[in-house]
N, C-alpha and C positions, 0 to 999 in steps of 0.2 A: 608636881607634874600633872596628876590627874585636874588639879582647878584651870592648868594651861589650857588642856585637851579640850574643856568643857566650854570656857572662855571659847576656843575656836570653833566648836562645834555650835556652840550658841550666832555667833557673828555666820556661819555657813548658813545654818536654819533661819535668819534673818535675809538672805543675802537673795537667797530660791524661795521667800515667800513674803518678800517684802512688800508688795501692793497688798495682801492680807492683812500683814501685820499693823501697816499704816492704817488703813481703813478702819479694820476692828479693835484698834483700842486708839483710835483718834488720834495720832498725833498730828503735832503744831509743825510747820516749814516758818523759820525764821532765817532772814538774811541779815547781819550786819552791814551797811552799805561802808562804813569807817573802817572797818576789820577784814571787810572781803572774804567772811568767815559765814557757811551756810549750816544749817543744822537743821533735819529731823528730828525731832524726840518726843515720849510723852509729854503729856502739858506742864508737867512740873516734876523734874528730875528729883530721883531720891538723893538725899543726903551724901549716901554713901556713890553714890555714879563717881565714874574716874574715867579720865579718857584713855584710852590706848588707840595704838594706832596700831595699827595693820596694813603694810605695804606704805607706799608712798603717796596714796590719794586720800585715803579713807581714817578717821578714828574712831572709835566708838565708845559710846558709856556706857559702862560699865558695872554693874555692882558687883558687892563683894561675894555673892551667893552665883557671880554669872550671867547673871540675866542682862540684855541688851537693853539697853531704855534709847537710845537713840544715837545717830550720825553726825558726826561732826565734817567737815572740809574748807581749812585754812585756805588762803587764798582759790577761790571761788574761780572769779573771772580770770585771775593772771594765771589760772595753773589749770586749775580742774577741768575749766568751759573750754581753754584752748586745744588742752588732747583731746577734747571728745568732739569738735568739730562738725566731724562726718554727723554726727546721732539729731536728726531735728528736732525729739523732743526737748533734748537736752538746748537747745539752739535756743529755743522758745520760752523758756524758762525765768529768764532775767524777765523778759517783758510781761509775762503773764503774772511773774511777782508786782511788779511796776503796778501792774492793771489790778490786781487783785489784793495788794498787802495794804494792811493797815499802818499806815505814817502817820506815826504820829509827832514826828517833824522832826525827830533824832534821828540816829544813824540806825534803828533797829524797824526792817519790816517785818511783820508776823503775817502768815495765812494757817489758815486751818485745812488742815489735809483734804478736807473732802471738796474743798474747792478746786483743787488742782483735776485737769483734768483726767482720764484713765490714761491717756496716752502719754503724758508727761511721767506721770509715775512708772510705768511699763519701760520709760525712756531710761528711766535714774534704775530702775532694775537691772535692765540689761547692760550699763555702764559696770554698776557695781558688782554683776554677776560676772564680768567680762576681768574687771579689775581683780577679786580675787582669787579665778581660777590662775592667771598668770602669775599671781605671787604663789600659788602651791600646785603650780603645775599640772590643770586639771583644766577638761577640755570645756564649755560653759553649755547647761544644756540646751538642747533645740527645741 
């Protein structure tokens, strides 16, 4: 029970400080363009990372001690990009990866976090802060 609690409290404290957390310990934005699968994370996930999900948009990895190492989201453009519509950073996102990833002629683009702009990041916060106060009933703050 208490590794549950910590697990959600861990994914809470990522959720409300996530442009912090991006920033200050560098992580990599990778998009599968074959998989339609996008991911935050440190640069090189530990061993022990697991995903879990949490509500219906979002997974996270995981370790065994709790700690978040980064964001997972299965289908990207057919599910994520369509509910979030309204949000224009989120809108901008695909093509600024376009603009910005490095192809290296497979199905995987990488950018490094600090390329992305503040507003885009600010943009995936407020989705993500938005997604899971809904899944636990809790109002996103202002």
């Amino acid at each position: 029970m208490q590794k549950v609690i910590s697990e959600k409290q861990a994914v809470l404290t990522l959720a409300y400080n996530f442009k912090e957390i991006v920033q200050k310990n560098n992580w990599v934005t990778r998009y599968d363009k074959d998989a339609d699968a996008f991911s935050f994370t440190v640069g090189k996930l530990p061993n022990d990372a697991r995903l879990k999900y949490f509500g219906d948009e979002f997974a996270f990895y995981i370790t065994k001690n709790g700690q978040v190492k980064g964001i997972f989201i299965e289908y990207f453009k057919k599910n994520f990009v369509q509910h979030n519509k309204d949000n224009n950073q989120i809108k901008g996102l695909l093509k600024r990866m376009e603009i910005e990833g490095k192809d290296d002629g497979g199905s995987m683009l990488e950018i490094k976090s600090n390329k992305f702009t503040t507003k885009i990041i600010e943009g995936f916060e407020d989705v993500l802060e938005e997604s899971l106060a809904k899944g636990i009933n809790l109002k996103p703050a202002c």
